[in-house]
ZAMARGU-4260 file (C-alpha; in steps of 0.2 Angstrom, whole numbers, plus 5000, padded with zeros to 4 digits):
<rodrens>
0) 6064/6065/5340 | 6048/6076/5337 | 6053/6075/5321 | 6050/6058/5316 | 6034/6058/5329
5) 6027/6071/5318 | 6032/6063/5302 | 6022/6047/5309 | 6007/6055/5314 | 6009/6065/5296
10) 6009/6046/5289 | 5992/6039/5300 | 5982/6054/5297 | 5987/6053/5279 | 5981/6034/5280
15) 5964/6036/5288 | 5961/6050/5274 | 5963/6039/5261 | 5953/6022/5271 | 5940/6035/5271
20) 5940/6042/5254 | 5940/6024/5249 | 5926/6017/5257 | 5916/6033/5254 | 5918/6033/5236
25) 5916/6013/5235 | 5900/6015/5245 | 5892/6030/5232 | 5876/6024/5224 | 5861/6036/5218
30) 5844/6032/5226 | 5838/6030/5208 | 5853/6017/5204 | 5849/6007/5221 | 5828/6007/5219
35) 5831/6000/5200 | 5842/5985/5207 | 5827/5981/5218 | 5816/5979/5204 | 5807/5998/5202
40) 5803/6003/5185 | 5817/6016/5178 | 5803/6032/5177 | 5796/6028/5196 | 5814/6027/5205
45) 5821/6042/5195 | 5806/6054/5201 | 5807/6046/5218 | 5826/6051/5217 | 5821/6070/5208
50) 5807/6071/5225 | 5820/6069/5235 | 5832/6081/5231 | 5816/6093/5226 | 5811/6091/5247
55) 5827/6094/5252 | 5828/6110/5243 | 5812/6113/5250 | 5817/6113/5267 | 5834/6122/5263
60) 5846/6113/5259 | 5862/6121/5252 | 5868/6105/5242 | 5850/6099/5231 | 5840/6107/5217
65) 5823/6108/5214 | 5821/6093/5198 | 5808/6088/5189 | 5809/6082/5169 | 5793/6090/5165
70) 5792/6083/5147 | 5791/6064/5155 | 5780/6072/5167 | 5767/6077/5154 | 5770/6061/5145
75) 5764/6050/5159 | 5744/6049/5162 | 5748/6039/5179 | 5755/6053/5186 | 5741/6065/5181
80) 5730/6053/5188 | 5739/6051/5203 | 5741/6070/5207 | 5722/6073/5205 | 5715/6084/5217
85) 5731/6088/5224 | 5734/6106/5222 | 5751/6107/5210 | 5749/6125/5207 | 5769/6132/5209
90) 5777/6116/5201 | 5775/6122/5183 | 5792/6130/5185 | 5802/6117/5192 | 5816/6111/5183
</rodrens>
């Protein structure tokens, strides 16, 4: 008898795993992947996604890295324009 009530709680946990797994991994899309759906240019929602991940290094998290593609960066005038005045000084060496 405790047996099969093992087994059967065995077979629900086993269940819900796999309902969540599902749904988790049906429900994965990058900030960068939902922003260009919406319309945002390519360059503009794949920064916004590497800001993202850079802040929340920034504030400690164990799970992002600090991101920047510093050749597109260089490349862009709007972004020089934009950051001007704004003091930058650290960044150089973000990867």
């Amino acid at each position: 008898m405790i047996k099969k009530e093992l087994k059967h709680e065995t077979a629900d946990a086993q269940c819900i795993i796999l309902i969540f797994s599902v749904m988790t991994l049906t429900g994965c899309a990058t900030q960068s992947e939902t922003m260009k759906s919406q319309g945002y240019p390519v360059a503009y929602a794949e920064g916004f996604e590497d800001g993202c991940h850079s802040g929340k290094k920034a504030v400690g998290s164990y799970f992002d890295q600090f991101k920047k593609d510093v050749p597109r960066f260089n490349k862009d005038r709007i972004a020089h324009v934009a950051l001007k005045g704004i003091d930058t000084r650290g960044l150089e060496n973000l990867k």
